[in-house]
N, C-alpha and C positions, 0 to 999 in steps of 0.2 A: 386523488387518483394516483396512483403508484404510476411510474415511469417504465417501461419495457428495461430488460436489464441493459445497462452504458455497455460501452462499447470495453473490451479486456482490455484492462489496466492492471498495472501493479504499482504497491504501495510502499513506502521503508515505513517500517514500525517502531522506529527510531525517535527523537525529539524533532528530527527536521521535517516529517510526515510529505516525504517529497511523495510524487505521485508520478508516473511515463505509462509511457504507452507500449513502450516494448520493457520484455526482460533484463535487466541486469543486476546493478548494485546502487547500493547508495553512493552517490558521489560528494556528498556534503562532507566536506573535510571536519567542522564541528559538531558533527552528529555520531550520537554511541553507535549507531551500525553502519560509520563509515566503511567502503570496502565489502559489507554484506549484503546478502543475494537480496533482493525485492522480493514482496510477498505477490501472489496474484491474488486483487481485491474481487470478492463475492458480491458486493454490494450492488443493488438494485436502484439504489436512489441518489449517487451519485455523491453522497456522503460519508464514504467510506466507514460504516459503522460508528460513522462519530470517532474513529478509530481505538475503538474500544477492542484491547486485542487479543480476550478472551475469546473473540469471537473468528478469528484468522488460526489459522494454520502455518505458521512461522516456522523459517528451518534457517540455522546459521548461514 
């Protein structure tokens, strides 16, 4: 049974695949989108699409 959707999250689409709870950036100094904005995750199941990132809507 699917989950109600998680509570708004955002994700970096980066190698470090950090995850907050609020808007910002990546704060991972070794990750390629250190410094850029977080995506807001759509995901339902708390698996952030496996982070498959065909599936996000990503803006520098």
């Amino acid at each position: 049974m699917m989950q109600d959707k998680q509570k708004e999250h955002y994700v970096c689409l980066g190698g470090c695949r950090g995850v907050s709870n609020v808007p910002g950036v990546c704060q991972s100094p070794d990750c390629a989108r250190h410094n850029h904005r977080l995506v807001k995750c759509p995901c339902t199941d708390g698996r952030h699409y496996d982070f498959d990132k065909k599936k996000f809507k990503a803006r520098s």
